[in-house]
C-alpha positions as CSV (number, residue, x, y, z in Angstrom):
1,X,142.0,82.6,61.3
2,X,139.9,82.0,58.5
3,X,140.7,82.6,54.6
4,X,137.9,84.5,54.5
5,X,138.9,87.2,57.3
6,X,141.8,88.0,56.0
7,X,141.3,88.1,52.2
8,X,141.2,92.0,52.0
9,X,144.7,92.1,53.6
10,X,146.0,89.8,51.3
11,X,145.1,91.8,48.3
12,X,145.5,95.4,49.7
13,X,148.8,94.1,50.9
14,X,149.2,92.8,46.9
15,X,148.4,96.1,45.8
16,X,150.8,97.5,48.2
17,X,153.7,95.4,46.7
18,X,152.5,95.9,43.2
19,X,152.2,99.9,43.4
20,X,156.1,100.3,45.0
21,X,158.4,97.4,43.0
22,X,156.5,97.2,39.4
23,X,158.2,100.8,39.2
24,X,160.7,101.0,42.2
25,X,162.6,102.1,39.2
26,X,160.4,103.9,37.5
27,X,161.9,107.7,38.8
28,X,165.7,108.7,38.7
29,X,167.6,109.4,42.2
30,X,167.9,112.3,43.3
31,X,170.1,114.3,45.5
32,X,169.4,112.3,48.8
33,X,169.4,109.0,47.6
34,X,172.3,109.6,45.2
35,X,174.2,110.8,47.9
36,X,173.8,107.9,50.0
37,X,176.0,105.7,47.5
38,X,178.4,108.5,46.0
39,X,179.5,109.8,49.7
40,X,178.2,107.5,52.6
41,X,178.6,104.0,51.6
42,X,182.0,102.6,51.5
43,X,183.2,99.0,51.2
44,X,184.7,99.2,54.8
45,X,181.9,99.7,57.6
46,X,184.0,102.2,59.8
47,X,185.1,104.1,56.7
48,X,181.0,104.4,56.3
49,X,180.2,105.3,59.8
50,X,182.6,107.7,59.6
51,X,181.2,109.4,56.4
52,X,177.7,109.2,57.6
53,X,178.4,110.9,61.3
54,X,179.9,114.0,59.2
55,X,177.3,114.3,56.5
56,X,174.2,112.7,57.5
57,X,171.4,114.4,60.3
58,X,169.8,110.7,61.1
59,X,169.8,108.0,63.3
60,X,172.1,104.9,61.8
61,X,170.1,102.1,61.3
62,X,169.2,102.6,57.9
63,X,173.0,103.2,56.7
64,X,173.7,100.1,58.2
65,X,171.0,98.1,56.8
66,X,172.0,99.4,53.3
67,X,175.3,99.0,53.8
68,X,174.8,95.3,54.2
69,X,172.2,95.3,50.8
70,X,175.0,97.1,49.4
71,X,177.9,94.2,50.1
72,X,175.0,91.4,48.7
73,X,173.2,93.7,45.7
74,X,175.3,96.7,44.8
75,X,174.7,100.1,44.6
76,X,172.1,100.0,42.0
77,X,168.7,102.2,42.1
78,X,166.8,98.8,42.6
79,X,168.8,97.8,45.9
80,X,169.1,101.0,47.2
81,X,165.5,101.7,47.2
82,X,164.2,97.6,48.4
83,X,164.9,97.9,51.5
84,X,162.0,101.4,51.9
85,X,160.0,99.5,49.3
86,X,160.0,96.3,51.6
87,X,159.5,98.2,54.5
88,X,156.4,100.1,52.9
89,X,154.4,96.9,52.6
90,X,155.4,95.6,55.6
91,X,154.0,98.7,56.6
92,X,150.4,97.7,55.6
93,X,149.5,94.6,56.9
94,X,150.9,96.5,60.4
95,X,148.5,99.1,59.5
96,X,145.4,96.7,59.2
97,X,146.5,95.2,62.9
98,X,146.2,98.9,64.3
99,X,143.2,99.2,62.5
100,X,141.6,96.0,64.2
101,X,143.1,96.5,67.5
102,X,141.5,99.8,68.4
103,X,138.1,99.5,66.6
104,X,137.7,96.5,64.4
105,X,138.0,94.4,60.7
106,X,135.8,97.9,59.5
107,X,138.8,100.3,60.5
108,X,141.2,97.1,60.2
109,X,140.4,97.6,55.9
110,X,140.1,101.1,56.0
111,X,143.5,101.8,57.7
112,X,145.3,99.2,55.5
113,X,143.6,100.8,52.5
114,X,144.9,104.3,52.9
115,X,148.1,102.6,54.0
116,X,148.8,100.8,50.8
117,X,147.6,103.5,48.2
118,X,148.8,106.5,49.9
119,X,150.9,108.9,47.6
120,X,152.9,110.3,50.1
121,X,153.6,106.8,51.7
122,X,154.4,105.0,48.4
123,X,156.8,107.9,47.2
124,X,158.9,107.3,50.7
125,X,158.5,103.2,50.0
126,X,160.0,104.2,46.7
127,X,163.3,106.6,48.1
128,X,166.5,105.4,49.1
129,X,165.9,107.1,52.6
130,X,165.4,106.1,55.9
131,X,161.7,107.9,55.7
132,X,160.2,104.1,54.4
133,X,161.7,102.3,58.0
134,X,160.7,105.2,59.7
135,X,157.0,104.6,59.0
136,X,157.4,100.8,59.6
137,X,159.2,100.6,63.4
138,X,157.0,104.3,64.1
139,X,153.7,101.9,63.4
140,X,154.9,98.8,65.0
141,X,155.6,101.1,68.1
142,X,152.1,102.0,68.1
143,X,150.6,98.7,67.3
144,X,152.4,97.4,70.5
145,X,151.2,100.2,72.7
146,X,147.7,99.9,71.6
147,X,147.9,96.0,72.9
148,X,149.4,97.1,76.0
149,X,146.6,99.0,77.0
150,X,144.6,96.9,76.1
151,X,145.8,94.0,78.1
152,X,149.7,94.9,79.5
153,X,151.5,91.5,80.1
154,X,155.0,91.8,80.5
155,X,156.0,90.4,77.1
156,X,153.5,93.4,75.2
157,X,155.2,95.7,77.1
158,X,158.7,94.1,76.3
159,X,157.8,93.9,72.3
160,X,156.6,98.0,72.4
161,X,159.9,98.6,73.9
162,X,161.6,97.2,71.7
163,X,159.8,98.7,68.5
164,X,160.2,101.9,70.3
165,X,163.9,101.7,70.3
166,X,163.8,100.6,66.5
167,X,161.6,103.6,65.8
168,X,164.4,106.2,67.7
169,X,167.4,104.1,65.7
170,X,165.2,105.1,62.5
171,X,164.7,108.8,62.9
172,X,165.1,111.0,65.6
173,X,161.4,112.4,65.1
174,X,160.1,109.0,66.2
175,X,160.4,110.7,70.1
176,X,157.8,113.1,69.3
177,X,155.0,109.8,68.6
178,X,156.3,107.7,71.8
179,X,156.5,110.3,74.0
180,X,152.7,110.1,74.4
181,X,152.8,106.1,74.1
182,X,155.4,105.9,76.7
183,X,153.7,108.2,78.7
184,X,150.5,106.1,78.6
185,X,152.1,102.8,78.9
186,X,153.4,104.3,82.4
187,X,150.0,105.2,83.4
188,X,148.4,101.9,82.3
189,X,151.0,100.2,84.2
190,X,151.2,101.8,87.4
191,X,147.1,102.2,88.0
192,X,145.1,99.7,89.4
193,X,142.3,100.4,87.0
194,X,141.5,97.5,84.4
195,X,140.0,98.3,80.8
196,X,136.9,97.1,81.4
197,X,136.3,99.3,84.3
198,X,134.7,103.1,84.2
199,X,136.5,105.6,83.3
200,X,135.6,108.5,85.1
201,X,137.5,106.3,88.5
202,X,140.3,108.8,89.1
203,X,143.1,106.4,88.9
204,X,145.3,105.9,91.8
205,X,149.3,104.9,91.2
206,X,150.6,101.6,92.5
207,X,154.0,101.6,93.8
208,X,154.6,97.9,93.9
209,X,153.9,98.3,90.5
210,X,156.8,100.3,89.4
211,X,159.3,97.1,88.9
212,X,156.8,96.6,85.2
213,X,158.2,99.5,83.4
214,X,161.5,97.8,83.2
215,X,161.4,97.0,79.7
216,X,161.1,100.9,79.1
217,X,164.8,101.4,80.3
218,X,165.3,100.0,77.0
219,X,163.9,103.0,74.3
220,X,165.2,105.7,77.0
221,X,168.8,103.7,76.7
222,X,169.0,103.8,73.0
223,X,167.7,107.5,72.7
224,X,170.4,108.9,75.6
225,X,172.7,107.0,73.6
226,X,172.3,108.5,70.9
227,X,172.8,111.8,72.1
228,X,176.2,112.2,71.4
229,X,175.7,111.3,67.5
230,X,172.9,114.3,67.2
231,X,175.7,116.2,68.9
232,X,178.5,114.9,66.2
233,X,176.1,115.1,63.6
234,X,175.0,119.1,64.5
235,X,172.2,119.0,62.1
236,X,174.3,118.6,58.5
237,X,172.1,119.9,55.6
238,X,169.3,121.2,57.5
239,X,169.8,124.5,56.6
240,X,167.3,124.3,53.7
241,X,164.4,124.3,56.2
242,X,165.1,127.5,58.1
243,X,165.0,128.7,54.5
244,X,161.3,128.0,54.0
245,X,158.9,129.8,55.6
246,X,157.1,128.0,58.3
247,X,153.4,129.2,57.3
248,X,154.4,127.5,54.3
249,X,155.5,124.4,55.5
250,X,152.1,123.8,57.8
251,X,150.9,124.5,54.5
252,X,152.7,121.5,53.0
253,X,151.6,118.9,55.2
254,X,147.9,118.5,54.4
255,X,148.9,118.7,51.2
256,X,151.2,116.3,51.1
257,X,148.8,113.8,53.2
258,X,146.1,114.9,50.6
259,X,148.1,114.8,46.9
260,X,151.6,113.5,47.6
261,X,154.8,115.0,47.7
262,X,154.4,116.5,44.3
263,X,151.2,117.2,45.0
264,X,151.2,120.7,44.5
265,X,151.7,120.3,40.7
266,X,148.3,119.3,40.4
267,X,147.1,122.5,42.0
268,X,144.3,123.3,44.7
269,X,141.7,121.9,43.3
270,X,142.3,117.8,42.9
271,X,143.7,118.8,46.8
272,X,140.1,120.3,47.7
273,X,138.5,117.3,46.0
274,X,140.5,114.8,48.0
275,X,139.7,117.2,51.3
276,X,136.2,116.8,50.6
277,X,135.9,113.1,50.3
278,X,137.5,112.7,53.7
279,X,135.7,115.9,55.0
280,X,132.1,113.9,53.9
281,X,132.9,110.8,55.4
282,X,134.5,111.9,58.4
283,X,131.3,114.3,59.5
284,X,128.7,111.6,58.3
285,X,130.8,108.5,60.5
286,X,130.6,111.8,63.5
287,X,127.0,112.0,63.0
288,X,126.2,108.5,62.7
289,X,128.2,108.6,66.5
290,X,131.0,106.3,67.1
291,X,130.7,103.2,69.5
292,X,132.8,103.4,72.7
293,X,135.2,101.2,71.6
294,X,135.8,103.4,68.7
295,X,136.0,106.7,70.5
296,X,138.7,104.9,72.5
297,X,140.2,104.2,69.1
298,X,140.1,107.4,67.5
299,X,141.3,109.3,71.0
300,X,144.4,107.1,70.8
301,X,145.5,107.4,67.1
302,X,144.8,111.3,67.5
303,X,147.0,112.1,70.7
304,X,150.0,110.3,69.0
305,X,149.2,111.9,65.6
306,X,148.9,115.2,67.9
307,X,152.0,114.4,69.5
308,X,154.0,113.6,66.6
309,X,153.1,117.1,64.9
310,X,152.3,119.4,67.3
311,X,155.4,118.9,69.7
312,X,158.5,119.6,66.8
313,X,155.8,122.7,65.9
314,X,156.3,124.2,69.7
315,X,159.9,123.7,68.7
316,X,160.2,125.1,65.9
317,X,158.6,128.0,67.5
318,X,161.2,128.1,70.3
319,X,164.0,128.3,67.6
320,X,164.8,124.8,67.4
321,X,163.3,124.3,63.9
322,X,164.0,121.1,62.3
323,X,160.1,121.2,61.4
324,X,160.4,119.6,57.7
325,X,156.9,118.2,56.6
326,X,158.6,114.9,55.3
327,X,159.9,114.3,58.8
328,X,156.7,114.1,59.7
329,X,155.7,111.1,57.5
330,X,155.8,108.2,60.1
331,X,152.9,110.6,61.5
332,X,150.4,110.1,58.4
333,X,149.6,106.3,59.5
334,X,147.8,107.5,63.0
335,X,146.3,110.1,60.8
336,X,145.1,107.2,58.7
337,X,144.0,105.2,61.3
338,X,141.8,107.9,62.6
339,X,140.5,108.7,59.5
340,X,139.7,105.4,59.2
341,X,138.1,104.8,62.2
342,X,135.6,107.5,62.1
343,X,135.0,107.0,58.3
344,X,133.8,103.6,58.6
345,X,132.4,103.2,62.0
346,X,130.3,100.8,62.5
347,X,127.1,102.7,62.6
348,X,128.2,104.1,59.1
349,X,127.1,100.8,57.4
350,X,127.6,100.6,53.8
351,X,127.8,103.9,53.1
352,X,130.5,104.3,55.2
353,X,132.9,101.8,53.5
354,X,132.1,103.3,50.0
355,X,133.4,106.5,51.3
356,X,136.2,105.0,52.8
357,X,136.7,103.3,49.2
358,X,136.6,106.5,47.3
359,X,139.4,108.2,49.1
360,X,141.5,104.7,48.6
361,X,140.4,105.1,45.1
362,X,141.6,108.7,45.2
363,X,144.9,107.8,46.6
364,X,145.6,105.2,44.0
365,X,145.0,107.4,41.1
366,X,146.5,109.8,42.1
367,X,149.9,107.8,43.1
368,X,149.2,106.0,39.6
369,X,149.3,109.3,38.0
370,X,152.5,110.3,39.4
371,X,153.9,107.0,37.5
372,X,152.5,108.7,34.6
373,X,153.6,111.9,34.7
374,X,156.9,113.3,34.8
375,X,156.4,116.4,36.2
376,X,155.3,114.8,39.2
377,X,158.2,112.7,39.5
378,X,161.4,113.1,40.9
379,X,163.9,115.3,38.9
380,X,165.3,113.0,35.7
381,X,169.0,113.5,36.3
382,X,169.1,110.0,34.8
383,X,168.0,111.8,31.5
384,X,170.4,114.4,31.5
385,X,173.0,111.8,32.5
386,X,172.1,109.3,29.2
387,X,172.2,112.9,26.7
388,X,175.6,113.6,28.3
389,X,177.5,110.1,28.0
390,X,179.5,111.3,24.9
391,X,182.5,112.3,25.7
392,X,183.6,115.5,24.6
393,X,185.7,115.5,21.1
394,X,189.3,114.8,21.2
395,X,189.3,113.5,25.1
396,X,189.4,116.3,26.2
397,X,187.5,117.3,29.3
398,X,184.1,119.0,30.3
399,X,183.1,120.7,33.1
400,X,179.7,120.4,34.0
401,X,178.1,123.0,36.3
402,X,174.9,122.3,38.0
403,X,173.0,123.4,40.7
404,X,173.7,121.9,44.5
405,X,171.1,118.8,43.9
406,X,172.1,117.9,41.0
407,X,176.2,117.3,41.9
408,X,175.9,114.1,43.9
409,X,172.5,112.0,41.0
410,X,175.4,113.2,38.9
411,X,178.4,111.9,39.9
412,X,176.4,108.8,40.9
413,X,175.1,108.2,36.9
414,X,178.0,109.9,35.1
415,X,181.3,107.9,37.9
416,X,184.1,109.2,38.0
417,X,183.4,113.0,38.4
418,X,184.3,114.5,41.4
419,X,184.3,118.5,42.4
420,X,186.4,120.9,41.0
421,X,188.5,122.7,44.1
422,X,188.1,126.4,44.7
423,X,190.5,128.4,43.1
424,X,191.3,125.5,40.4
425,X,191.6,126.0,36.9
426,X,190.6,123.1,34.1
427,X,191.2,122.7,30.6
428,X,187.9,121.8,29.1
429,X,186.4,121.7,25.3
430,X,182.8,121.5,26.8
431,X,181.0,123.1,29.4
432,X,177.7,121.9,30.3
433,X,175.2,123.7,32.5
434,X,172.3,121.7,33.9
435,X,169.2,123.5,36.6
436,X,165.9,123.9,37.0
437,X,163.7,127.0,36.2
438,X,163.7,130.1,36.3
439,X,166.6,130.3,34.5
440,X,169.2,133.6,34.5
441,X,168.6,135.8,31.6
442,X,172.5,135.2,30.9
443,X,171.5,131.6,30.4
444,X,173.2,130.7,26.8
445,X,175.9,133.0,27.0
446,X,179.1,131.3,26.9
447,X,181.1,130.9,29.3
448,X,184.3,131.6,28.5
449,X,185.7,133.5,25.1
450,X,186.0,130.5,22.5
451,X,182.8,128.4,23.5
452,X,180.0,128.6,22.0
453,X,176.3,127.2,21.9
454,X,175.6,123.7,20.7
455,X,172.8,122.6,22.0
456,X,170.0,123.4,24.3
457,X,167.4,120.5,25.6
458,X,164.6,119.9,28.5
459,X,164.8,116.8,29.8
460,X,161.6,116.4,31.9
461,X,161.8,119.6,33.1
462,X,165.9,120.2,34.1
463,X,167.7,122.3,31.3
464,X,170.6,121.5,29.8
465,X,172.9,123.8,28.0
466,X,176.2,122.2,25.9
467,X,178.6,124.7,24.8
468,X,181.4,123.3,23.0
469,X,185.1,125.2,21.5
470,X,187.1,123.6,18.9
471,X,189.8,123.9,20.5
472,X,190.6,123.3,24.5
473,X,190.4,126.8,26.3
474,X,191.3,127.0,30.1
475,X,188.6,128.5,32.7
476,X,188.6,128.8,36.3
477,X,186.2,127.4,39.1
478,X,184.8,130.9,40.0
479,X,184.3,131.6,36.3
480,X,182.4,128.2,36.0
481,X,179.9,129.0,39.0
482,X,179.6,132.2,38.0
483,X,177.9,131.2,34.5
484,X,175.6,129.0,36.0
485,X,172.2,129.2,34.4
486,X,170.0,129.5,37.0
487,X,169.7,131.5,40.6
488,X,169.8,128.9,42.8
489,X,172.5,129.2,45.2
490,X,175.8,127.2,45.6
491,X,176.0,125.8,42.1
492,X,178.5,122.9,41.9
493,X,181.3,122.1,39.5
494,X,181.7,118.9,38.2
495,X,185.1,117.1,36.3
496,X,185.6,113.7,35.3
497,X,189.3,112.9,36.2
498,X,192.0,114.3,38.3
């Protein structure tokens, strides 16, 4: 291995480092990762299994991973999001190996490139989710099974089966990718046929063979196993996606490939701009014709890209619809590895890598932009938190009301609040309200007879109404919810106290 082979992974994998821990605090948490430390992690590990089987729709190896970060580093926005962050660039240099394995140091660059400055990929490196392993054991399953057919020695075959199982332990979509790998490591396995011989040899299945797909008791273990945990589970706070329209949501996922997750803010027409860079270099690297090493390359990538989309689409269709475009992020690195390969094939020449280079230019201002601009960033419930740390005059208490997603980034910045039961009562001398737009035309009316308007304020986009009383008055829950500012449905009610 020379130093001057691998230079360009060196510093795409610097600028992979660079672009998600110089701001891996950058954004406030929201809901999801706030409600990883406020309701899931507890100091006792059975207390936190038991939290995340009854609240949580994913497979546990993430919650356990934090929860050890947690016992070492705390709870803080930093720790909670380091272990996606490190798992996002560990995530490029095993981009860069796929790259190289299936067509060369060309699609090796290219694949790393997209990798490292991708929007979507370096919000999910940046979130205190389990999207950021996802991506990592999803490409290291498909980095093993690209070796295996290429040469499938026991120990290969061992190592994909064991990054397969990582990959189910990560996120239950992970089946929908190795269905086709596993699949095609059986074939490779069982045939007599060699690489290097022609492929249009109808190949014929060895039974003596059948003792070498051992290993792949292992991934078929772990994913029977954890059958009864999706049972337990039953699909907690998934409701939100039957909600959205599914035309909508295939809408989503070139965009979010494209622009990011918050890509939509920028509107059609930096989306189109992106889709046409790609669109250029992808016909010219088809007209230029790809070598047969890369049409082996590109055929893989796209069946597991396919695979990884297509299969949760026939599910959705058949009612079981769990089809959530960020579920579908451990997906984009095939897609990028495609890309990649036909972009800069080698019969593209220079021309080829400067396209390649302008949609890694692309990516990285647009991710850079996101840094910049708040409405592209997660909602600032870290804001509202810091304009409501005075306490309300007097001690005594306020009530906040908020909408669903904002309860748990809440209770996270503002400990100790905690819900106020249905049916309660509170005495308060401030009520805040806190949501998104559109608001309610009733937003600013008080609440209650005795408070009134004090203060109204945008923080970054989330409104935040303060109405105060001079002296304590007593409201009830339903009253709170019902004054809520915006439509959204299920507001919460927040209280610091017993």
């Amino acid at each position: 291995m020379s130093a001057r082979t691998y230079w360009p992974l060196a510093a795409i994998a610097l600028l992979a480092a660079v672009l998600r821990l110089a701001t891996i605090d950058l954004q406030s948490l929201w809901y999801d990762e706030a409600y990883t430390p406020v309701h899931v992690l507890h100091p006792s590990l059975p207390a936190t299994w038991t939290s995340f089987v009854h609240s949580e729709n994913t497979p546990p190896l993430w919650y356990l991973l934090e929860w050890l970060i947690a016992r070492v580093l705390g709870t803080g926005a930093v720790a909670l999001r380091l272990l996606s962050a490190l798992a996002g660039i560990a995530a490029v240099p095993v981009a860069w190996a796929i790259g190289s394995e299936l067509a060369g140091r060309r699609a090796a660059i290219a694949t790393a490139a997209f990798v490292a400055t991708s929007p979507l990929l370096v919000w999910y490196s940046q979130e205190a989710r389990a999207y950021g392993l996802f991506v990592l054991t999803a490409s290291l399953a498909l980095l093993c099974f690209a070796r295996v057919l290429r040469e499938p020695r026991p120990r290969r075959v061992w190592l994909f089966a064991l990054a397969a199982s990582l990959a189910l332990l990560s996120h239950y979509f992970a089946v929908f990718m190795l269905a086709p790998m596993i699949a095609g490591v059986c074939l490779r396995l069982l045939t007599d046929m060699d690489q290097g011989e022609s492929a249009q040899r109808v190949p014929k299945i060895n039974p003596k063979k059948i003792p070498a797909l051992f290993p792949l008791v292992l991934p078929i273990a772990v994913g029977a196993a954890l059958i009864p945990l999706i049972v337990a589970q039953g699909g907690h706070g998934t409701q939100w996606i039957g909600e959205w329209a599914l035309a909508s949501r295939l809408e989503a996922i070139p965009q979010y490939y494209l622009t990011g997750y918050t890509g939509s803010a920028l509107g059609h027409g930096v989306e189109l701009l992106v889709a046409l860079v790609i669109l250029a270099g992808v016909i010219y690297g088809l007209w230029k014709t790809l070598t047969p090493r890369e049409e082996s390359g590109a055929l893989i990538v796209l069946i597991v890209a396919a695979a990884g989309v297509l299969l949760p689409l026939a599910l959705a269709v058949l009612g079981a619809d769990y089809l959530a475009p960020r579920n579908l992020v451990a997906a984009m690195v095939p897609v990028s590895a495609l890309l990649a390969i036909v972009i800069v094939a080698r019969r593209t020449g220079v021309l080829g890598m400067a396209l390649a280079g302008a949609v890694a230019a692309g990516f990285l201002i647009l991710t850079l932009d996101i840094d910049l601009s708040p409405r592209l960033q997660r909602g600032d419930w870290r804001g509202v938190a810091k304009a409501l740390r005075e306490a309300p005059a007097g001690g005594s208490r306020r009530a906040i009301v908020t909408v669903e997603l904002g309860a748990a980034p809440l209770e996270y910045y503002l400990s100790p609040l905690s819900n106020l039961a249905q049916g309660a009562r509170v005495r308060v001398s401030e009520v805040v309200e806190t949501g998104y737009a559109p608001l309610r035309t009733s937003a600013g009316t008080p609440p209650a007879k005795g408070l009134r308007l004090s203060q109204r304020s945008n923080v970054h986009g989330l409104y935040v109404y303060r109405f105060i009383s001079s002296a304590p008055v007593t409201i009830s829950e339903s009253t709170l919810r019902e004054s809520a500012i915006t439509d959204a449905p299920h507001p919460e009610v927040l209280v610091r106290g017993s």
